[in-house]
C-alpha positions in Angstrom: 13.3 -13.2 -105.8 16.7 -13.7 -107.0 19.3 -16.3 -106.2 22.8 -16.5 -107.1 24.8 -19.9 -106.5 28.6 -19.4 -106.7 30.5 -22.5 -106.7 33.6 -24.6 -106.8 34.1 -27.8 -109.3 37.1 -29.4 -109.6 36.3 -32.7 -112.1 32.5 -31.3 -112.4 30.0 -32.9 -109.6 29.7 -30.1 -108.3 28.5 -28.1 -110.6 26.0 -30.7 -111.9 25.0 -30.5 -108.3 24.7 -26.7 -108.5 22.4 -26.8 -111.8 20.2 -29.1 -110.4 19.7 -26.6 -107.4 19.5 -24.0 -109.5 16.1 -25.9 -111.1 14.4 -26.4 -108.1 14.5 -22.8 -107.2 14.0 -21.8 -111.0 10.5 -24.0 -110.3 9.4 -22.0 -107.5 9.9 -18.8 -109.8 13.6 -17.5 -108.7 16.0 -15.7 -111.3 18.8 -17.7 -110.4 22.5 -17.2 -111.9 25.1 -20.3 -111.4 28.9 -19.4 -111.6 31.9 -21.0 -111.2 33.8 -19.2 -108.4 36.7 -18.4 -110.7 34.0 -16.3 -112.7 31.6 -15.0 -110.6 30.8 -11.2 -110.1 30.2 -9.6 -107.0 27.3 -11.0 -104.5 25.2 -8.1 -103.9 21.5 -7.5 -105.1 20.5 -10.9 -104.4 18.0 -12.3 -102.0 20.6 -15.5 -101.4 23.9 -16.2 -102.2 24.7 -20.1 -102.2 27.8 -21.2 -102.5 28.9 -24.5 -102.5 32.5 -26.4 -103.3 33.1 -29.9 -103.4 35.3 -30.9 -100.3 39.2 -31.7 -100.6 41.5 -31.7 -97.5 39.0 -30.6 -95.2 37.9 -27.2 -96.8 36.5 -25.5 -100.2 37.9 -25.5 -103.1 40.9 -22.6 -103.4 38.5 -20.9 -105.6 35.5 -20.2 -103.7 37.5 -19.4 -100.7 39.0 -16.6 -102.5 35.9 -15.5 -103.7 34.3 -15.4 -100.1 37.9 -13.9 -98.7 37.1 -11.1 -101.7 33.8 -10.9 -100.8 33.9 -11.1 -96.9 32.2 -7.4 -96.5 29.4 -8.5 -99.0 28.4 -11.7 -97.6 28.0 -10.6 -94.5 25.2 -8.2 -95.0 23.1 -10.5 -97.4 21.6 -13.8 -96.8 24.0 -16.6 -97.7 23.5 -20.3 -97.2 26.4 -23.1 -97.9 26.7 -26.6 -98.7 29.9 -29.0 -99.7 29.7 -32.4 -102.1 31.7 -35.4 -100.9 31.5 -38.8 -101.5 30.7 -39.0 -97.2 28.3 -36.4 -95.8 28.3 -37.5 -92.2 31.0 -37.3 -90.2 33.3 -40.5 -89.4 34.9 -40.9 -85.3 38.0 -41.3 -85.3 39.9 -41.6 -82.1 37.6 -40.0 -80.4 37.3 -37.1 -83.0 35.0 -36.2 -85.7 36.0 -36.0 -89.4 33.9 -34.4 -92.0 30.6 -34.1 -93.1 28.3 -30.9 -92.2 31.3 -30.5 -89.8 33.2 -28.9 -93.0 30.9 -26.0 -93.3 31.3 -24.5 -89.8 34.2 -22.3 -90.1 32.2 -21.2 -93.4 29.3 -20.5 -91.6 31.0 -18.9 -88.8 32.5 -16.3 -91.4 29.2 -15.4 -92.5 27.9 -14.4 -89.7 24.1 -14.4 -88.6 22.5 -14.4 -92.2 23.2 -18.0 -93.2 20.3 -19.4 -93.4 21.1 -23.0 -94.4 24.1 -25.7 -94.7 24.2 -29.1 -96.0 26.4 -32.2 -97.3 25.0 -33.4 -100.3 26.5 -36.4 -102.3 29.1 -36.4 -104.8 30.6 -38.9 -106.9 34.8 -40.3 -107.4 36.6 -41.2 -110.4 39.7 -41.9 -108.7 42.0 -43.2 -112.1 40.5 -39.4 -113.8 42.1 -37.5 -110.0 45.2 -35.6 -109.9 48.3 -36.7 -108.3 47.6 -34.2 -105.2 44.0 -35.2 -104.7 45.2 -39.2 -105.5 47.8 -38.8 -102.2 45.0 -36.4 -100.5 42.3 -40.0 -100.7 44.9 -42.5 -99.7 45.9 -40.1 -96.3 42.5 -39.7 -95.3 41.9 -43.5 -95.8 45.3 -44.3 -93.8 44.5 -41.9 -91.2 40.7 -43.3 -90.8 42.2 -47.2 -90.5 40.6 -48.5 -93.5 42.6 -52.2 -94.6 44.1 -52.2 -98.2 40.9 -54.1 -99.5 38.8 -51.3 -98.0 40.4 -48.5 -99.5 40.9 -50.2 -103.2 36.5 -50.5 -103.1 36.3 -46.8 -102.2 38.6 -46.2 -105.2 36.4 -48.1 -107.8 34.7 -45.6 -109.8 31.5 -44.3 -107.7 28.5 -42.3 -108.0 26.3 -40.7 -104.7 25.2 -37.5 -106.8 21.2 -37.5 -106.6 19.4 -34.7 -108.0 16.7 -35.8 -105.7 19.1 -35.0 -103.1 19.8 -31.4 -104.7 16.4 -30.7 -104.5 15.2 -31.6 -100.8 18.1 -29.3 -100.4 16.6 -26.2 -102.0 13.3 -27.0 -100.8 15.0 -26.4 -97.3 16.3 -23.3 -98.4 13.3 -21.8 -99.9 11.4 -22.9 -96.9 13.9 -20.8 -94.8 13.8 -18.7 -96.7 10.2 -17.8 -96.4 10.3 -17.9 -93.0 12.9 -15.1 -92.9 10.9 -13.0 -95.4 7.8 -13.4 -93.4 
């Protein structure tokens, strides 16, 4: 079976995260190809497309939502399954409102149609001095809009690291588990 992940990295978590997927399902005896969404060819011929983008102001990278905008026709007729890296994977409440976590893939999903067959939030890591300017401003909005007190937000900013490859692989293990389930 054959297994092409298509993803979105900005400062490189993300396709770490995609590699170590891409181990677990090379394990169980997949032919898997991992691309960066700026480079990747065309989804068909493949018995899952994953694609996966680390999360900035509440979406995918620009990158992989061109690629499934390009792709729209293609995705929808083969089995796709999504996930999205942030340093949060659950969603927070605020005033009365969920922010967030697995909550990000839905409109993804939703574009998909019926053959997604799995979507998760797995963790990520922040090197906020190493961020642009845009994705600086992005971090202190979302930390103003979710209340968080000066001293709050200045500890989220210290250098941090969620990414578990432990993680990545539960994850596939999910998927190929699906994934049998389908086939059967």
């Amino acid at each position: 079976m054959t297994v092409k992940i298509v993803y979105g990295s900005r400062y490189g978590s993300t396709r770490q995260i995609s590699e170590w997927i891409s181990e677990r399902f090379e394990a169980e005896g997949f032919a898997v190809a991992t691309q960066s969404a700026a480079d990747a060819s065309e989804p068909g011929g493949c018995d899952l497309v994953l694609l996966g983008s680390g999360i900035y102001n509440h979406g995918f990278l620009k990158e992989l939502e061109e690629y499934m905008e390009k792709y729209s026709s293609e995705l929808q007729t083969c089995r796709t399954a999504l996930f999205g890296v942030a340093m949060k994977t659950e969603p927070i409440m605020h005033k009365g409102k969920s922010h967030g976590g697995i909550l990000m893939l839905e409109k993804y999903a939703q574009s998909l149609g019926d053959n997604v067959v799995g979507c998760g939030m797995l963790h990520g890591q922040m090197v906020f001095p190493t961020m642009t300017d845009r994705d600086k401003k992005g971090i202190e909005q979302f930390y103003k809009m979710i209340g968080l007190s000066e001293t709050e937000a200045a500890d989220r900013k210290k250098p941090r690291t969620l990414m578990d490859k432990r993680e990545c692989w539960t994850f596939a293990e999910e998927l190929i588990g699906r994934m049998a389930k389908v086939k059967a």
